[in-house]
C-alpha positions as CSV (number, residue, x, y, z in Angstrom):
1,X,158.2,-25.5,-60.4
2,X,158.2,-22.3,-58.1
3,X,155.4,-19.8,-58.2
4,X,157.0,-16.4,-58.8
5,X,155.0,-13.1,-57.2
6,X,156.0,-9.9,-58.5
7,X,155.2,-6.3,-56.9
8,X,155.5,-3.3,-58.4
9,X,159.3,-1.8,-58.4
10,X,162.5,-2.9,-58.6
11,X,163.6,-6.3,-59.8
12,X,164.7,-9.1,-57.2
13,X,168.5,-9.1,-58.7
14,X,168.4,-4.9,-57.6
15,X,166.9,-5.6,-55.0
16,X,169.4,-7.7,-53.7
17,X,172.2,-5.2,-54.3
18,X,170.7,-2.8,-52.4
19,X,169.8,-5.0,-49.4
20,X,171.8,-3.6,-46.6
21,X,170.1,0.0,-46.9
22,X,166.9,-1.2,-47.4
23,X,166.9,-3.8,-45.0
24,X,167.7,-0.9,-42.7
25,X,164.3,1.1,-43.5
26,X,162.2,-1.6,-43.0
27,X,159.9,-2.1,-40.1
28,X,160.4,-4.9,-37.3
29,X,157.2,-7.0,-37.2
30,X,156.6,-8.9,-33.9
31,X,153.2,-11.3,-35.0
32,X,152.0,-12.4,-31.6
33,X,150.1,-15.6,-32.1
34,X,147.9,-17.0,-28.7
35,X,147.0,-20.6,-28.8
36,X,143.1,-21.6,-28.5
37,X,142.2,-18.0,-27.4
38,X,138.1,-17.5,-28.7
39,X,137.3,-14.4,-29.8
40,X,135.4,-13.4,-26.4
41,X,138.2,-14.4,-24.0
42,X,139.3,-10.4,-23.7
43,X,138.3,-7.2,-22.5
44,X,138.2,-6.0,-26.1
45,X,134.5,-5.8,-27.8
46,X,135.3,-7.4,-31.1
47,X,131.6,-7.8,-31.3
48,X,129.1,-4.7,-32.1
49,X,128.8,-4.1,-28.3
50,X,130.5,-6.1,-24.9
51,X,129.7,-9.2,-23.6
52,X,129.8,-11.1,-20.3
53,X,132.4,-12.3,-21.3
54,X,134.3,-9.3,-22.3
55,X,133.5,-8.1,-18.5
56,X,134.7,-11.6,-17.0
57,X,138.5,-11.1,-18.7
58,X,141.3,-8.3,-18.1
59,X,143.5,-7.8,-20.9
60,X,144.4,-4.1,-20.4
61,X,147.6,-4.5,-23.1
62,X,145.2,-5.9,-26.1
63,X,143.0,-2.6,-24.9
64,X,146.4,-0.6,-25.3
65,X,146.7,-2.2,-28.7
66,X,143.5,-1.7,-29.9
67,X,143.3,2.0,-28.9
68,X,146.9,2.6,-31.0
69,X,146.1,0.7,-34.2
70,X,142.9,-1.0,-36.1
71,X,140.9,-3.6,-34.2
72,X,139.7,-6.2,-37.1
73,X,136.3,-7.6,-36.3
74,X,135.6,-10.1,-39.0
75,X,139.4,-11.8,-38.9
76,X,139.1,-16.1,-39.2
77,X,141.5,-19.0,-39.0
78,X,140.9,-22.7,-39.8
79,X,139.3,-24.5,-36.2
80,X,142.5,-26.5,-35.5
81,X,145.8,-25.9,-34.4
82,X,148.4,-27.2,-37.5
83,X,146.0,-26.4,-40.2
84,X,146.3,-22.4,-39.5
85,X,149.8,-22.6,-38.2
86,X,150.8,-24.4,-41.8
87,X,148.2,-21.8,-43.6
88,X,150.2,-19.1,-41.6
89,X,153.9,-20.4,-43.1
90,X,152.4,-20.9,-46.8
91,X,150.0,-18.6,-47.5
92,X,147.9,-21.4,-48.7
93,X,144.5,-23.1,-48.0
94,X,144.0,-25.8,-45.8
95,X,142.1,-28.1,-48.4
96,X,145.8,-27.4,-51.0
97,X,148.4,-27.7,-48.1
98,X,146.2,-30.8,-47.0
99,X,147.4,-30.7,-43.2
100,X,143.7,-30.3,-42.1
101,X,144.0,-31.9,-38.6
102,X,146.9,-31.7,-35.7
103,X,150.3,-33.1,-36.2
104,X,152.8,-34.6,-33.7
105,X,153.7,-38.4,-34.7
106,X,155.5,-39.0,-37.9
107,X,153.3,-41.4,-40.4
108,X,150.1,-41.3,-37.5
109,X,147.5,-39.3,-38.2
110,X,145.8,-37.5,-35.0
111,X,142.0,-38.6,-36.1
112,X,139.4,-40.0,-33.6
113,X,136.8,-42.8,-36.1
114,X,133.3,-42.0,-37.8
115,X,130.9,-45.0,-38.0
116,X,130.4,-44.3,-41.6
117,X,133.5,-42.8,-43.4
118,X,136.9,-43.9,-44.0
119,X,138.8,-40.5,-43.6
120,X,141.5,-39.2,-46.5
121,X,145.0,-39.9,-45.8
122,X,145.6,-36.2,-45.0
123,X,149.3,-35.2,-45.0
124,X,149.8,-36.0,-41.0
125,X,153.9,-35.1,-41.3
126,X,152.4,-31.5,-41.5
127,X,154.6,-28.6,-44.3
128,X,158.3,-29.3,-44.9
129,X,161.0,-26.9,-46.1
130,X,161.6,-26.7,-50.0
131,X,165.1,-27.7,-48.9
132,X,164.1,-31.5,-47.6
133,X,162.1,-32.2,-51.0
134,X,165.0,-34.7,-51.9
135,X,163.9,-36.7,-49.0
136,X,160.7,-39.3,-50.3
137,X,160.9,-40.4,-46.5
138,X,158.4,-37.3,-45.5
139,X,155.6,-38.5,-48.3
140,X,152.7,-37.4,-46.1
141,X,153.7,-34.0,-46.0
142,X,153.7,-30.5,-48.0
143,X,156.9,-28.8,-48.9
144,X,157.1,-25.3,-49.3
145,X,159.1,-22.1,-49.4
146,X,158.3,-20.9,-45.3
147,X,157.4,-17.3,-44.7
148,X,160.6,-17.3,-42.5
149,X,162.9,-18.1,-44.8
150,X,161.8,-15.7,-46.9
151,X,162.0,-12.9,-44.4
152,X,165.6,-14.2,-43.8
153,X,166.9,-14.6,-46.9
154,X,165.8,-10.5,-47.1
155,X,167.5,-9.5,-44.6
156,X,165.5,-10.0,-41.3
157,X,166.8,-11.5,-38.1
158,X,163.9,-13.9,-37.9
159,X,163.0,-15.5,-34.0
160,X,160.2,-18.2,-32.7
161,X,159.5,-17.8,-29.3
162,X,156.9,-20.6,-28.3
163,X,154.3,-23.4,-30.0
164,X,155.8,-24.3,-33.4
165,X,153.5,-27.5,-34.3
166,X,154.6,-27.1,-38.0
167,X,155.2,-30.6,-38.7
168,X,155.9,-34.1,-36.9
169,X,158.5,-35.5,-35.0
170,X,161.2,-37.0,-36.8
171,X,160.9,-34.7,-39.7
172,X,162.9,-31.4,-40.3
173,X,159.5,-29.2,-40.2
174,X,159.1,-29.9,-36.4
175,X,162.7,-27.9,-36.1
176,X,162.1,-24.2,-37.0
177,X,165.7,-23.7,-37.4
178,X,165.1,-25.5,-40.8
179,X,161.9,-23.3,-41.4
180,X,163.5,-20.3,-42.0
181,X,164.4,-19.1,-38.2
182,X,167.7,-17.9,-36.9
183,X,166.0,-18.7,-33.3
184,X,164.2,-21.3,-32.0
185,X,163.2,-20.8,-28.6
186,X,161.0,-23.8,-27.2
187,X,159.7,-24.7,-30.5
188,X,159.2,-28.3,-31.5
189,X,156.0,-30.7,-32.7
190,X,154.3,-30.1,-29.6
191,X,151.2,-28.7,-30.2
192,X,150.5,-27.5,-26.3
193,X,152.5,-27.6,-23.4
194,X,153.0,-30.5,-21.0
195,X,152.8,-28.7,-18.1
196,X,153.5,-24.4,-17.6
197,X,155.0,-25.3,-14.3
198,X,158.6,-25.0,-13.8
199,X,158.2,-27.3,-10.8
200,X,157.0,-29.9,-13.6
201,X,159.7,-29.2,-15.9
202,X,157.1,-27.6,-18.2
203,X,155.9,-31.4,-18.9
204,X,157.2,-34.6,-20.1
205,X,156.7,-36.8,-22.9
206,X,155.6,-35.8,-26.4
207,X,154.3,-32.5,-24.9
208,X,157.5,-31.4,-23.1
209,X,158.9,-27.6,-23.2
210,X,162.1,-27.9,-24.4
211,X,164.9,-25.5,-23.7
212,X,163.8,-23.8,-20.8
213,X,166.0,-25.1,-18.0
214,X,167.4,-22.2,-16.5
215,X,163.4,-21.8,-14.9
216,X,163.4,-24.6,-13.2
217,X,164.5,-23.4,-10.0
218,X,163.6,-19.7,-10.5
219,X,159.7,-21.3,-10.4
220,X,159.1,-18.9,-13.5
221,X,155.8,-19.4,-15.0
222,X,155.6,-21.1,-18.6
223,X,154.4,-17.7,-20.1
224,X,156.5,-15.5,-18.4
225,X,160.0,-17.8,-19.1
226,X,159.3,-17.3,-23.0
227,X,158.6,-13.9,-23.2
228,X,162.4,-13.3,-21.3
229,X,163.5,-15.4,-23.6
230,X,162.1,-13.3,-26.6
231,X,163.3,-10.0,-24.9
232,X,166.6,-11.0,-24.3
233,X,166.6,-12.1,-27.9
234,X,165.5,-8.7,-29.3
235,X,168.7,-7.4,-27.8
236,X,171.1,-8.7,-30.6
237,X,169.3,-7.3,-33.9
238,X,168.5,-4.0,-32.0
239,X,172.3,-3.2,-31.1
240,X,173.0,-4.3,-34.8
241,X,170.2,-2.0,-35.9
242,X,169.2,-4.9,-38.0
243,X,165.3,-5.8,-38.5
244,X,163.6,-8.8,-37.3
245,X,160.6,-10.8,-37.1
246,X,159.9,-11.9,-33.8
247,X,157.3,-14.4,-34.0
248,X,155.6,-14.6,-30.2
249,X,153.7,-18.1,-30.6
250,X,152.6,-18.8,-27.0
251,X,151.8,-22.0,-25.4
252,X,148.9,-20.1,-23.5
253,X,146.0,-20.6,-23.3
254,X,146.0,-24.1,-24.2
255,X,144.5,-26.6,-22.0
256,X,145.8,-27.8,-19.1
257,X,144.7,-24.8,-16.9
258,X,147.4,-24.3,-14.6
259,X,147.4,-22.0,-11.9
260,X,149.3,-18.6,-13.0
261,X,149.6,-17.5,-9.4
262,X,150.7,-13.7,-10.2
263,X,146.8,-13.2,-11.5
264,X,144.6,-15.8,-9.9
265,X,143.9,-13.5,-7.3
266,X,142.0,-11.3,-9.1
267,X,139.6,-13.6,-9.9
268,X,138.6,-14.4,-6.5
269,X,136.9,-12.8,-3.9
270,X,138.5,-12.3,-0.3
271,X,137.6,-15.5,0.9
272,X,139.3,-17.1,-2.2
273,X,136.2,-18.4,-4.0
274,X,135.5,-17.4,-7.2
275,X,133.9,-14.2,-8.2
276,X,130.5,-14.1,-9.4
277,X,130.4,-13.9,-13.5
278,X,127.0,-12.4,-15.0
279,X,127.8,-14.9,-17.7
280,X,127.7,-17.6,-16.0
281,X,124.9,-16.7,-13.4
282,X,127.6,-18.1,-10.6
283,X,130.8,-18.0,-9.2
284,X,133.7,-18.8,-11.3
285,X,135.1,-22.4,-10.7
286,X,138.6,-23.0,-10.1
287,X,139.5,-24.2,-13.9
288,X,137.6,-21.1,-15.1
289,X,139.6,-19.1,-12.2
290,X,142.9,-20.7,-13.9
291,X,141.9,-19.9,-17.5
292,X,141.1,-16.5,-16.6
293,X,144.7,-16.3,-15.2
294,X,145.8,-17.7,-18.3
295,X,144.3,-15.2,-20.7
296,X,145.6,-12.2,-18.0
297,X,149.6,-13.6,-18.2
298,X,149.6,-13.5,-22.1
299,X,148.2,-10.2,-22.0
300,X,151.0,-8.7,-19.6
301,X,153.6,-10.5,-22.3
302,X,151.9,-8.3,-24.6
303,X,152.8,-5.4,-22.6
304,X,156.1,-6.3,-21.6
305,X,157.2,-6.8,-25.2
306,X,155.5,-3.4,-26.0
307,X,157.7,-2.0,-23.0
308,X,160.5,-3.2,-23.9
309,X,159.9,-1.9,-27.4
310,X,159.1,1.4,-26.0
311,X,162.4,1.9,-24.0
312,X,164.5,1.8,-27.2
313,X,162.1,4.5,-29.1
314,X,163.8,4.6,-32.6
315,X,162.9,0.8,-33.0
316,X,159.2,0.8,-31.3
317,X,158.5,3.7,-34.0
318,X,159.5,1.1,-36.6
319,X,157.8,-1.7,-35.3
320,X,154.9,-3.4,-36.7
321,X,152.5,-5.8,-34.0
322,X,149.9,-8.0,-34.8
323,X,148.3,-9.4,-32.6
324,X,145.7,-13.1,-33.7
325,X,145.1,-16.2,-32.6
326,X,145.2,-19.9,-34.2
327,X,141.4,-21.0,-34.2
328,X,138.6,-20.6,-32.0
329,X,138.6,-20.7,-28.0
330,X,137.6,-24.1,-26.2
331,X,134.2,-25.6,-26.3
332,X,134.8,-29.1,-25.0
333,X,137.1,-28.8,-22.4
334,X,134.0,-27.2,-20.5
335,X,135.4,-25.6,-17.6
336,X,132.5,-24.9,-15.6
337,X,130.6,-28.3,-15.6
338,X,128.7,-26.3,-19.0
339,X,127.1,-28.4,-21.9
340,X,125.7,-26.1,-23.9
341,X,129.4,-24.8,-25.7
342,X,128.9,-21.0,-24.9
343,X,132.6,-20.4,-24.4
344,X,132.4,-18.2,-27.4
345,X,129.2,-16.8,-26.7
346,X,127.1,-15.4,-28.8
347,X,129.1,-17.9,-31.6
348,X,128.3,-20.9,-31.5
349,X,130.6,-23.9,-30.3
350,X,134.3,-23.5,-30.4
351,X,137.9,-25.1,-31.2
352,X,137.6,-27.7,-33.4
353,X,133.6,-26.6,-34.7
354,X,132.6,-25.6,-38.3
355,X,130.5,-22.9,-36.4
356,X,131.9,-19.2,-36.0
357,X,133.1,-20.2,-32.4
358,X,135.7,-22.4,-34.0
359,X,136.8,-20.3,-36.2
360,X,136.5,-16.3,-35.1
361,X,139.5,-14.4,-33.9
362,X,140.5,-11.4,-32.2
363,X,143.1,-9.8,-34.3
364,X,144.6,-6.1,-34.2
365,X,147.0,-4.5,-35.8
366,X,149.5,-1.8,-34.9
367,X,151.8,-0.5,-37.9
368,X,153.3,3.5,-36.7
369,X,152.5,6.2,-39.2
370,X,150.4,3.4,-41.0
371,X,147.7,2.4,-39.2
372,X,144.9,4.9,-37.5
373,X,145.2,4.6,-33.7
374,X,141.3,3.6,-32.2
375,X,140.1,2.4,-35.4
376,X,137.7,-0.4,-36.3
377,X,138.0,-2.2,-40.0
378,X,134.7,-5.2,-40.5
379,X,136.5,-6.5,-43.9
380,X,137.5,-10.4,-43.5
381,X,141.0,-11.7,-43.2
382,X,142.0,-15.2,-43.2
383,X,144.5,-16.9,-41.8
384,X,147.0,-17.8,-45.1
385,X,146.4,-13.7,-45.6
386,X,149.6,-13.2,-43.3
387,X,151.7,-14.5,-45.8
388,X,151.8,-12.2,-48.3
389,X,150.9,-9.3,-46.2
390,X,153.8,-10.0,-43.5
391,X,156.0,-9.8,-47.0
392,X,154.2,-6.6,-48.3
393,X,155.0,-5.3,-45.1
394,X,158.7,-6.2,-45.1
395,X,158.9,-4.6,-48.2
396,X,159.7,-7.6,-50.3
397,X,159.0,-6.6,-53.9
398,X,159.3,-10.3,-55.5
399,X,159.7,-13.7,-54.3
400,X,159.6,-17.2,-55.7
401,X,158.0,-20.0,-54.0
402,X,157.4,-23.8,-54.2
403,X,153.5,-23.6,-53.3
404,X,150.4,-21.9,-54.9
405,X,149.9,-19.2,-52.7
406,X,146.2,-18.9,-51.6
407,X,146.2,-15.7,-49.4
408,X,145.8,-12.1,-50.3
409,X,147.8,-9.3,-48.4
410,X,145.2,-7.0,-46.7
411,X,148.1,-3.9,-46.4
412,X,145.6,-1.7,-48.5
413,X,143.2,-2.1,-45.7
414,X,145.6,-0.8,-43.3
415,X,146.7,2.0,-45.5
416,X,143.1,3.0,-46.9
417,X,141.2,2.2,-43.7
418,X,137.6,3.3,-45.5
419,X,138.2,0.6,-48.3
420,X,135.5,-2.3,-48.8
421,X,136.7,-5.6,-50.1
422,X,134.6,-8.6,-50.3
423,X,135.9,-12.5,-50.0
424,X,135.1,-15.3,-50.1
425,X,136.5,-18.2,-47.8
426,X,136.9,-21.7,-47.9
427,X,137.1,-24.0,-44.9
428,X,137.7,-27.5,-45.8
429,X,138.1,-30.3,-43.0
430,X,137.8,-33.7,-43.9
431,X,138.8,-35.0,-40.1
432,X,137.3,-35.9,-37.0
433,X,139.5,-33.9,-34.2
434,X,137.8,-35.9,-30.9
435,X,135.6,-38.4,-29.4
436,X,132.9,-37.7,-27.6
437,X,131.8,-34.4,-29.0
438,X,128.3,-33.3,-30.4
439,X,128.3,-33.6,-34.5
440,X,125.3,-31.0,-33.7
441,X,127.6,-28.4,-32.5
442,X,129.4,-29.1,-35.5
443,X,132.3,-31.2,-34.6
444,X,133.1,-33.6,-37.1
445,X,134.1,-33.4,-41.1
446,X,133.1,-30.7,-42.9
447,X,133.5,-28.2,-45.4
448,X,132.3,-24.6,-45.1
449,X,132.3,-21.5,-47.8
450,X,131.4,-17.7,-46.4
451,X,130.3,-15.4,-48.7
452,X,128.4,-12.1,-48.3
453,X,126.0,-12.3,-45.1
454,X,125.9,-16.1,-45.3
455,X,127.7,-19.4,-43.8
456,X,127.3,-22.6,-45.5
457,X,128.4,-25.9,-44.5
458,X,128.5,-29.4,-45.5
459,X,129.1,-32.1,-43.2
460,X,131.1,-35.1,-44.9
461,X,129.2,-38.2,-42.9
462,X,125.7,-37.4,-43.7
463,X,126.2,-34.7,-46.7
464,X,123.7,-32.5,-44.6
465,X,124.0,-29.0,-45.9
466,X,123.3,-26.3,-43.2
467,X,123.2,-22.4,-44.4
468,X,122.9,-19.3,-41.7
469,X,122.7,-15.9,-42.3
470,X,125.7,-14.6,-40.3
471,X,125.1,-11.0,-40.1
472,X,121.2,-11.8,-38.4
473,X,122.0,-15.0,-36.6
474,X,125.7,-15.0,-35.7
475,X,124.7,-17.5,-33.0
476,X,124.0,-19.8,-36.2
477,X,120.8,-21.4,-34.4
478,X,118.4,-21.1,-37.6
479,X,119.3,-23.1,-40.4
480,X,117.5,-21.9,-43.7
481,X,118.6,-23.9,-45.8
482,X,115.3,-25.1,-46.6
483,X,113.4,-21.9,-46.7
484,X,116.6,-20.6,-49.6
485,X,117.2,-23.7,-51.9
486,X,118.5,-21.9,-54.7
487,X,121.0,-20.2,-52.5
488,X,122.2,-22.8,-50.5
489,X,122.7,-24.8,-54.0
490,X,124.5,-21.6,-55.7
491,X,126.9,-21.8,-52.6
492,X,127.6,-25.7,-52.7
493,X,128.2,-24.9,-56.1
494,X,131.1,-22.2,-55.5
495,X,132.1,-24.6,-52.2
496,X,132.9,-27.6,-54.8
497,X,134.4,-26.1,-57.2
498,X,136.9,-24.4,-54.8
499,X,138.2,-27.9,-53.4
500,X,138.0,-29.0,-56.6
501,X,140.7,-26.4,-57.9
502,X,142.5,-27.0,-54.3
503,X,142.1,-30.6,-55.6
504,X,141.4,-31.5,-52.2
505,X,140.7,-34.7,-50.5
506,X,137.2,-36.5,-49.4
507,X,136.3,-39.2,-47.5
508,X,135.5,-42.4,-48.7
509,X,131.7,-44.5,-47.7
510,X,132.7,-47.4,-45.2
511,X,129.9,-49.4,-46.8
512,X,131.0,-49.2,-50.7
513,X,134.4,-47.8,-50.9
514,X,132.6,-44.6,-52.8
515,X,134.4,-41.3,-52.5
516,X,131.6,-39.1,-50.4
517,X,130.0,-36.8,-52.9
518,X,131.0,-33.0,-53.6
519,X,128.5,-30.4,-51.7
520,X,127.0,-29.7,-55.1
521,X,126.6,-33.4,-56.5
522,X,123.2,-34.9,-55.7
């Protein structure tokens, strides 16, 4: 049974009829996506004041941004990869859509083992397109009516350039071509690159960058390759005055930290070593000399797409950028010999945590004759937001689709910038991403619910509940949990009942074969 969603206005049959005038009013929308970039890891404060780390990174196109539209400071994501990038395409939570860890083999789930749970058999073949439903080879999967088919199917000229990581191999949601896209530019189940060396072939193997051969020779950095490739793309549906959604989705700044030699430079000092970083106390080490790098090259894709934009006025004026990332920056891969997971400093851990540094983005949004230039909005978005606010934007008034849609468009925060709404989010991970890491720092299964000033979360193999006071703590260092029982019940209360209406999954006890308990069950 589809879900229908009505707007205000005109029916969808009039709409229809009157597509090729309206689809030429509407705005472009280019949604540039970074992979693994932490809410620190640019020169833009999205904090009350700068940081070290703001002062360590030079991203002078996300300043640009920022200073023409609405920097959001209170914008989330789930703390993995697929989950958001599947949240993102369906508008729905990560505990309904169920792919709550990283795809890439069909049938394997991507889990590292706990000692004491048996995890849920999650749906590893990660969202499929309403159109493969008749297929009961793809069980372990969701299918759903993609953001990109709907954009298309109203008119738009809809491009990925970059990380798809939709669904696994061997199934037609790793192809985005069958998610809705008229372009798939090095797209496929990948979730980060092999290599962003053209001397390497951009990798091998699972994580290979496919389509990109003409850069082989040319020595063209990963980075810089797909943002030609999305320029030269933009070409078509500008001369046919026809509008698009170019969806930017780059590789960078997932590991491995390769050298981009065009900014590396300006990391070191004369003598090539590493610059000294206040954060740090020391010189910058060659990996966080690479990663620095890293962050700089997406930035100037940023501003080459805005130039390019720029050179043909009529459509820049009519184009909308947003500009987010997938989850929270590293905190294991610990570039500079670190322990202590300050990567997303003053957060707490990183990619992967339950913590804020897992799951905090830098998002801004640019919308002409919309949004106010220089502004600064601290109401949350979530990640499954996009989908119905990407729509709003496009100005479809009514759509149908195959899923429960979760998110809620935040276009009236745009378009009433002094407007106050409070939510309520649910993070549900019932997974363990890696080996090795600290369960202290919050790496392993969990569920978390945010609400008001306060951050509660529930970890699956011990049922330890843990509750922080976000606005007074963001480094979430002071559990109080114990000092506020009442509270910390009232919110395992709401926590339950919202996976319980996702119905979503739960571990199971190694020792009896005993679902784990809800957050709110004694």
């Amino acid at each position: 049974m589809k879900n229908f969603h009505p707007y205000f206005g005109m029916a969808l049959t009039g709409f229809a009829l009157s597509l090729p005038l309206q689809a030429r009013q509407r705005p472009n929308i280019v949604f540039f996506l970074v992979d693994d970039m932490g809410w620190q890891e640019t020169s833009v404060p999205f904090w009350d004041r700068s940081t070290p780390l703001n002062n360590r990174y030079h991203t002078p196109n996300m300043e640009r941004l920022a200073n023409m539209g609405v920097k959001f400071t209170q914008a989330y994501a789930c703390a993995i990869s697929s989950p958001s990038r599947c949240s993102l395409l369906s508008g729905m939570n990560a505990a309904r859509h169920r792919v709550t860890n990283w795809t890439i083999h069909f049938n394997r789930t991507t889990d590292s083992p706990s000692d004491s749970v048996d995890l849920p058999e999650w749906n590893c073949n990660g969202i499929q397109p309403e159109k493969a439903q008749s297929n009961a080879n793809f069980g372990r999967a969701t299918f759903i009516t993609p953001l990109p088919q709907l954009l298309h199917d109203h008119g738009y000229y809809t491009i990925l350039c970059g990380k798809a990581h939709f669904g696994a191999q061997q199934t037609p949601g790793e192809n985005p071509l069958e998610m809705g896209f008229d372009i798939n530019i090095a797209g496929a189940a990948n979730g980060g690159p092999g290599s962003y060396l053209a001397a390497e072939n951009y990798g091998h193997g699972d994580f290979h960058v496919g389509g990109l051969e003409k850069y082989y020779e040319k020595g063209t950095f990963l980075t810089e390759a797909l943002t030609l490739e999305a320029i030269e793309h933009l070409k078509k549906p500008i001369a046919e005055k026809k509008p698009f959604f170019l969806y930017m989705s780059h590789y960078a700044i997932h590991i491995p930290y390769q050298p981009d030699t065009r900014f590396t430079s300006n990391y070191q000092d004369r003598d090539g070593q590493g610059v000294y970083d206040e954060q740090l106390k020391a010189r910058l080490n060659k990996s966080e000399i690479n990663h620095a790098a890293l962050v700089e090259g997406m930035d100037k894709s940023l501003g080459d797409l805005m130039n390019f934009l720029e050179q043909h006025p009529k459509t820049a004026q009519n184009t909308i950028i947003i500009f987010m990332s997938d989850n929270g920056g590293q905190g294991v891969a610990v570039r500079q010999g670190r322990e202590d997971y300050d990567q997303n400093w003053p957060a707490r851990a990183g990619k992967g945590s339950a913590y804020l540094g897992g799951i905090k983005e830098p998002m801004i949004v640019y919308w002409p004759k919309v949004t106010k230039a220089g502004t600064v909005n601290d109401n949350r978005v979530m990640i499954e937001d996009f989908f119905p606010s990407l729509l709003e934007m496009a100005g479809v008034k009514s759509y149908k689709t195959l899923q429960n849609v979760d998110g809620i468009s935040f276009v009236d925060l745009l378009k009433q910038p002094n407007k106050r709404r409070e939510r309520t989010f649910i993070w549900h991970f019932p997974n363990i991403w890696t080996t090795g890491v600290s369960r202290e720092e919050g790496y392993g299964a969990y569920s978390a619910i945010m609400k008001g000033d306060y951050h509660l979360v529930y970890f699956w193999e011990t049922r330890e509940k843990r509750l922080f006071n976000i606005k007074e703590d963001i480094g979430e260092r002071n559990d109080i949990s114990t000092a506020q029982p009442i509270l910390t019940q009232q919110l395992a209360q709401e926590l339950s009942d919202s996976l319980r209406t996702y119905n979503a999954q739960r571990p199971t006890w190694k020792r009896n074969k005993q679902q784990v308990p809800w957050p709110d069950e004694p």
